[in-house]
C-alpha positions in Angstrom: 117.8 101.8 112.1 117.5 102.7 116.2 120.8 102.5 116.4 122.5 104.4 113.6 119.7 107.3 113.7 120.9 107.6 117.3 124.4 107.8 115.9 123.9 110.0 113.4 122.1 112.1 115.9 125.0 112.2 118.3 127.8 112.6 116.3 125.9 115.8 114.6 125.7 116.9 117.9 129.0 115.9 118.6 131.3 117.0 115.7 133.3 119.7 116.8 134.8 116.6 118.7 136.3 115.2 115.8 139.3 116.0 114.0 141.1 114.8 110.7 143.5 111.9 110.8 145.1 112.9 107.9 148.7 114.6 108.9 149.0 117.0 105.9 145.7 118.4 107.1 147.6 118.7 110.9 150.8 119.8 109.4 149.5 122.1 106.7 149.7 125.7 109.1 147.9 127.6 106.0 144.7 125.3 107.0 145.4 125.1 110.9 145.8 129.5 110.7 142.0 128.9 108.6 140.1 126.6 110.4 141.2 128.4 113.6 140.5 131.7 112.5 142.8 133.7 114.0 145.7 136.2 112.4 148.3 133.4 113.5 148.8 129.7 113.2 147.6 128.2 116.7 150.1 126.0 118.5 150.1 122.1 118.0 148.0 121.6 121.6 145.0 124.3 120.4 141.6 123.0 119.9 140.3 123.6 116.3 136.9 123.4 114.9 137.7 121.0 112.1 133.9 120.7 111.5 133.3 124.6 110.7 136.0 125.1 107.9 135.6 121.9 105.9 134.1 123.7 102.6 137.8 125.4 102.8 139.9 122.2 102.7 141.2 120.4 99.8 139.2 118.2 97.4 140.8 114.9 98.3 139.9 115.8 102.0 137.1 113.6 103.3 134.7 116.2 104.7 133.4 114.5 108.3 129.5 113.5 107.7 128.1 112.1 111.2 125.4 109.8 109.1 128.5 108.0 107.2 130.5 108.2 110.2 127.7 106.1 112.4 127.2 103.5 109.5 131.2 103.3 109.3 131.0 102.2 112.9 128.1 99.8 112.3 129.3 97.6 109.4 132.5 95.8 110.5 134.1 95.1 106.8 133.5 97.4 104.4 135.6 101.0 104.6 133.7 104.1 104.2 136.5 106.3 104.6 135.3 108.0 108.0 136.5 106.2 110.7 140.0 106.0 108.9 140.2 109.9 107.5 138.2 111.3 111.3 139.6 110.9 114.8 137.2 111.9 117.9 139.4 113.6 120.8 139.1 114.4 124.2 138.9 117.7 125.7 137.0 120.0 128.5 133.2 120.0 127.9 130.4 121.1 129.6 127.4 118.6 128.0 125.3 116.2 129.4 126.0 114.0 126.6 127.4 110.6 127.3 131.1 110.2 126.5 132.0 110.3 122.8 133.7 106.5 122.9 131.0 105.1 125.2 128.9 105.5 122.6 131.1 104.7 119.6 132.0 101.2 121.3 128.3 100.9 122.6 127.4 101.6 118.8 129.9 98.6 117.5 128.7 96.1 120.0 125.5 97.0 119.3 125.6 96.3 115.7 127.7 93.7 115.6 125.2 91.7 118.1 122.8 92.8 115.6 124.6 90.9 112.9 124.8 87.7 114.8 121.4 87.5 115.2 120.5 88.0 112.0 123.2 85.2 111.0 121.9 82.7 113.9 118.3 83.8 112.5 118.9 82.9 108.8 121.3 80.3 109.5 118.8 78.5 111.3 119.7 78.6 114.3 117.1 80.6 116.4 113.7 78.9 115.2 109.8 79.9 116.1 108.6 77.4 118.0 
């Protein structure tokens, strides 16, 4: 629970980082023109805030949700549709936030050491003695 309220915490924090994978959203100038805001559609290379304009975008679009999006990166075989449908990005910052993939990648180790000691735990492999 440590974990993904710490992820959920972050990515809120985080989520003008993050922008849809889907390319009819990136190719769709009507939504780039929106979400951007201004009286022209912004070039290819412009940073958009994805995250302020989602109530505009289509129904089939995923909306990005930061709580979903942490437990997407926790459980290793179901699909929640976040990771696939929400990309994080790189650009200039000012924050004195850890970097957005240390933490994703410190998130999935994390977990997934969390997993293997619950299996080594109810497998019987780490006993009380």
């Amino acid at each position: 629970m440590l974990i993904w309220g710490f992820g959920c915490w972050y990515y809120d924090k985080r989520s003008a980082d993050f922008v849809p994978s889907n390319p009819l959203v990136w190719d769709s100038e009507e939504l780039r023109q929106l979400c951007a805001g201004t009286p022209q559609p912004p070039s290819p290379n412009a940073h958009i805030g994805w995250d302020r304009c989602q109530q505009d975008m289509p129904r089939e679009f995923n909306p990005f949700r930061p709580w979903l999006y942490s437990l997407d990166q926790m459980i290793p075989v179901v699909q929640l549709g976040q990771k696939r449908d929400w990309d994080p990005i790189r650009h200039e910052y000012q924050t004195s936030y850890p970097d957005l993939w240390f933490v994703i990648w410190t998130e999935i180790i994390l977990s997934g050491a969390l997993y293997i000691w619950i299996g080594a735990s109810l497998g019987g492999l780490i006993k009380r003695d």
